[in-house]
C-alpha positions as CSV (number, residue, x, y, z in Angstrom):
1,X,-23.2,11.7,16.1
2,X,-26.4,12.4,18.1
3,X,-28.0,9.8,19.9
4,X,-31.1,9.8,17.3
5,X,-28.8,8.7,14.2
6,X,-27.2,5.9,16.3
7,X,-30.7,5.0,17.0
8,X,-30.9,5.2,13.1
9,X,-28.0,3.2,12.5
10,X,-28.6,0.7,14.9
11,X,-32.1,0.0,13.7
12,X,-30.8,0.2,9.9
13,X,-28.8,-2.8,10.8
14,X,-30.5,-5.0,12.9
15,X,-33.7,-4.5,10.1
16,X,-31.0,-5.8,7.6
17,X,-30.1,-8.7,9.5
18,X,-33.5,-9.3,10.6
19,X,-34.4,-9.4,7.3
20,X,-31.6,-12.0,6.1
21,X,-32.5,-14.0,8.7
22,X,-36.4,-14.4,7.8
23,X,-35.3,-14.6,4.3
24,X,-33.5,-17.6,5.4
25,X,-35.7,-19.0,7.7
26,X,-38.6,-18.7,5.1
27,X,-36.0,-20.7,3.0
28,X,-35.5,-23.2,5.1
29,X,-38.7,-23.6,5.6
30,X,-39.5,-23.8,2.2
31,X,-36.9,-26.5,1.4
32,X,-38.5,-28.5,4.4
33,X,-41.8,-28.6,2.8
34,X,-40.5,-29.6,-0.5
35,X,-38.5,-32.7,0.9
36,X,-41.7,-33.6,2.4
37,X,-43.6,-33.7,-0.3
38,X,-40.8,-35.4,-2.4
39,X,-41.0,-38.1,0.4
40,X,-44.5,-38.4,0.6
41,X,-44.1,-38.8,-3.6
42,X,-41.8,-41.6,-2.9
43,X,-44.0,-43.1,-0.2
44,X,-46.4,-43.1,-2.6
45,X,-44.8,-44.4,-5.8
46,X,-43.7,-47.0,-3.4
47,X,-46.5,-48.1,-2.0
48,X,-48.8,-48.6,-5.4
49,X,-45.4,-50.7,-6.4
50,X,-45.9,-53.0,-4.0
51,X,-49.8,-53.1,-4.0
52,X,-49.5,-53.8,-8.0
53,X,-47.0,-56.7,-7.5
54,X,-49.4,-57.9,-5.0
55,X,-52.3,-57.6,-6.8
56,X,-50.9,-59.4,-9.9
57,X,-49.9,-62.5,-7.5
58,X,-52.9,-62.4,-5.8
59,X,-55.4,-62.6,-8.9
60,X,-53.1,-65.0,-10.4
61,X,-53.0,-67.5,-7.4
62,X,-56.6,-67.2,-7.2
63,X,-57.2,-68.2,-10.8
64,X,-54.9,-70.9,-10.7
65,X,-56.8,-72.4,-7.5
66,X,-60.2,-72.2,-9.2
67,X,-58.3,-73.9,-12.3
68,X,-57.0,-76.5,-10.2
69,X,-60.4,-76.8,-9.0
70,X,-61.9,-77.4,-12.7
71,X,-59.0,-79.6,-13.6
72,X,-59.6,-82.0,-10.1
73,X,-63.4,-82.2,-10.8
74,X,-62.8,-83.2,-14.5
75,X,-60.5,-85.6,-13.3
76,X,-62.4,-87.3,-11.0
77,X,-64.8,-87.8,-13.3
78,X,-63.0,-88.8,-16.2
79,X,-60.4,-91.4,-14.0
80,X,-60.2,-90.9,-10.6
81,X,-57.9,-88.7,-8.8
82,X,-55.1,-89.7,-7.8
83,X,-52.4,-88.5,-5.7
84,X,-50.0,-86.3,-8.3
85,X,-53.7,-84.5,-8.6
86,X,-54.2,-84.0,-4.9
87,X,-51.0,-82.8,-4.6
88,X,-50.8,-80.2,-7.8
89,X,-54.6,-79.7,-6.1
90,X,-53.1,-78.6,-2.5
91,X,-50.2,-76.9,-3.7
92,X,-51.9,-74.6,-5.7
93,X,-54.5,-74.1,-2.7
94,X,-51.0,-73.0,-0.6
95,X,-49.9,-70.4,-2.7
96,X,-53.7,-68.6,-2.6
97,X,-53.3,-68.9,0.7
98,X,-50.7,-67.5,0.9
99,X,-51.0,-64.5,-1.1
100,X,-54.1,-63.6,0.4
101,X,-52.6,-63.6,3.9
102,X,-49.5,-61.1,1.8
103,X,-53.0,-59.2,0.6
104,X,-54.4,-58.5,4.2
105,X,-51.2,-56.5,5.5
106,X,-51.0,-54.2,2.2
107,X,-54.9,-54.1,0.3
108,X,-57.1,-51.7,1.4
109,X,-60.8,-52.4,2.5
110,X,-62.7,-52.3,-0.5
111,X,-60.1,-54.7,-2.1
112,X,-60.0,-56.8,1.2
113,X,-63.1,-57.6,1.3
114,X,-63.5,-58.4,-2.4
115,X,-60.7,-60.7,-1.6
116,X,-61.8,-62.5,1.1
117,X,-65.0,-63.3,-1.0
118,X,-63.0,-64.9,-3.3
119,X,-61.6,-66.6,-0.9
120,X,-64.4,-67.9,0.9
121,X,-65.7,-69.0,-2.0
122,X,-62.6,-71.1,-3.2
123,X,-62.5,-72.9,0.1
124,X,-65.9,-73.7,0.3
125,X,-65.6,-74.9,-3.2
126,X,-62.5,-76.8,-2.2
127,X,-64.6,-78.9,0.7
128,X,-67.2,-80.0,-1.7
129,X,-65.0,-81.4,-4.2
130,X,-62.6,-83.2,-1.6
131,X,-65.8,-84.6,-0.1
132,X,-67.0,-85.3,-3.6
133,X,-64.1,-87.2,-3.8
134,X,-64.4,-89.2,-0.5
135,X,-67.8,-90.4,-1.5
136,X,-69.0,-88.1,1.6
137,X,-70.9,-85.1,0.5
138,X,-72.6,-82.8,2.6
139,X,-76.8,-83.3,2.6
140,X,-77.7,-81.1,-0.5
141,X,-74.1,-81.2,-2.1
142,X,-74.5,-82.5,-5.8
143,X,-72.6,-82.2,-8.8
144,X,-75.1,-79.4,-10.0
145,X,-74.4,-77.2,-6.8
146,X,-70.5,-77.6,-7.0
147,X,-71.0,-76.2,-10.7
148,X,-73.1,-73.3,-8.9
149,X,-70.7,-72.9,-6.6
150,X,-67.7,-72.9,-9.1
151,X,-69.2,-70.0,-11.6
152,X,-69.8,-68.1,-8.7
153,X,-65.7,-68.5,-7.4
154,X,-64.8,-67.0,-10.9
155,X,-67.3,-64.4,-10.4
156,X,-65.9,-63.1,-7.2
157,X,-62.5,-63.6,-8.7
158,X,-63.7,-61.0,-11.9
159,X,-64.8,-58.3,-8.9
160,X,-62.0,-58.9,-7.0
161,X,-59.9,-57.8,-10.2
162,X,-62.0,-54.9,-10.8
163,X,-61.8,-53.4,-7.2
164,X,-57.8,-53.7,-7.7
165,X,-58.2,-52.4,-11.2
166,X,-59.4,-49.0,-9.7
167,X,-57.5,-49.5,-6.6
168,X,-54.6,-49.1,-9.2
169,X,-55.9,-45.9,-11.1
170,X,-55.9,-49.1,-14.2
171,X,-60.5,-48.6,-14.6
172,X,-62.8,-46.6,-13.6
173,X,-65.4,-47.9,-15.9
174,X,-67.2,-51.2,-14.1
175,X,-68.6,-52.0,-17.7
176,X,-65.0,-52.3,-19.2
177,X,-64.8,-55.3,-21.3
178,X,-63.7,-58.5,-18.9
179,X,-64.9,-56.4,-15.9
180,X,-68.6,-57.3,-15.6
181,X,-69.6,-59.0,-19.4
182,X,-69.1,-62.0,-20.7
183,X,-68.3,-64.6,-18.5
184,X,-64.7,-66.6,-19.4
185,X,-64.1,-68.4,-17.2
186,X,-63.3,-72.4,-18.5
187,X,-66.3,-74.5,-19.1
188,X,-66.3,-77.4,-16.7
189,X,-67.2,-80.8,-19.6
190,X,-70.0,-82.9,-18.1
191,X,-72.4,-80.6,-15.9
192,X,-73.6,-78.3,-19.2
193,X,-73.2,-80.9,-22.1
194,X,-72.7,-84.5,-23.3
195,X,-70.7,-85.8,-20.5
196,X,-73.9,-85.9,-17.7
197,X,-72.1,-88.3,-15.3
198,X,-72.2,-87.5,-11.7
199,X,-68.7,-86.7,-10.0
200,X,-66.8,-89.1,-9.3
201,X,-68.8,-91.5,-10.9
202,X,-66.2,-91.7,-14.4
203,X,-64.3,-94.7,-16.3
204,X,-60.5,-95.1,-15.7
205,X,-59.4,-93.3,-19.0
206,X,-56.8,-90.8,-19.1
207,X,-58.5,-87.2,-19.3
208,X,-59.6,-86.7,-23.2
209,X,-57.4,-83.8,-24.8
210,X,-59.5,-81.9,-26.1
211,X,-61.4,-81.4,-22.7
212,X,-58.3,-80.5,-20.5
213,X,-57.9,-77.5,-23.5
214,X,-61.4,-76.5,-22.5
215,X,-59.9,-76.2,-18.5
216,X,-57.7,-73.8,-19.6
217,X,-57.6,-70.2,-18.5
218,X,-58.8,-68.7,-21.3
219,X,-59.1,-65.1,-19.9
């Protein structure tokens, strides 16, 4: 055998191995990417889990603080508070608290800061009615301003929902019903309608039935 054919030969093979071995590495490198993007997948799935269970808690905290809020003012009015009501009052205060400090570590910034409106707004709302209840408002806090300020806490509430709504992939329609219409949050007796008695200025009676219904959470 000349030295041109072993040349031949020799090429022959190492073109055959060469070629196993890119066909391998191009597999390996193939089956690289694909975990990858499996994990990302995961990652992914993961983290709307866990922003979904968070969001749920949130939005539910936050309307039973502004419902606690409702129910304390009607109180007040209707027989005093007393300290079973401060206590349902602050507990449910806790848990929004608490869930929107959960919020801050996973939400992103356009449901963070929808968030933290609501949550200015139900502790603001939460100092006028204790003082309310002290006898020691703030100059210009009345029983007409804690209404304003209420409607507006359920407002902020209904845009916080909507930002995690699309967050979610739930809406991206800002008109969907419940999003930006009708308002639904509870009706607050005695600041739109027979009962016009300032704030803590009420009888001893036990709240009328009819009107805790009308505290509700109807939405």
């Amino acid at each position: 055998m000349d030295l041109g054919s072993v040349i031949v030969a020799v090429a022959g093979v190492a073109g055959t191995l060469g070629g196993a071995f890119l066909t391998q590495r191009a597999a390996e490198k193939a089956k690289r990417r694909e975990l990858a993007l499996v994990r990302e997948h995961e990652e992914d799935r993961e983290n709307l889990l866990l922003r979904r269970t968070c969001y749920v808690e949130l939005n539910r905290d936050a309307r039973q603080f502004a419902t606690a809020l409702n129910r304390h003012l009607h109180v007040m009015r209707e027989r005093g508070a007393e300290e079973a009501d401060r206590m349902a009052l602050d507990e449910a205060k806790g848990a929004h608290r608490d869930r929107h400090s959960q919020a801050q570590m996973i939400a992103p910034d356009g449901v963070l800061v929808r968030a933290g409106a609501v949550n200015s707004a139900l502790t603001s709302l939460y100092g006028q009615v204790k003082r309310m209840e002290r006898g020691e408002p703030e100059p210009g806090e009345t029983p007409e301003g804690v209404e304003r300020a209420r409607v507006e806490a359920w407002d902020r509430i209904r845009a916080m929902r909507s930002a995690m709504r699309a967050d979610l992939g739930v809406s991206t329609d800002p008109g969907a019903p419940g999003e930006t219409g009708v308002r639904t949050e509870p009706v607050l007796p005695g600041l739109t309608g027979r009962d016009t008695r300032p704030v803590g200025a009420a009888g001893r009676g036990d709240v009328p039935q009819g009107d805790e219904a009308a505290l509700e959470d109807h939405q």
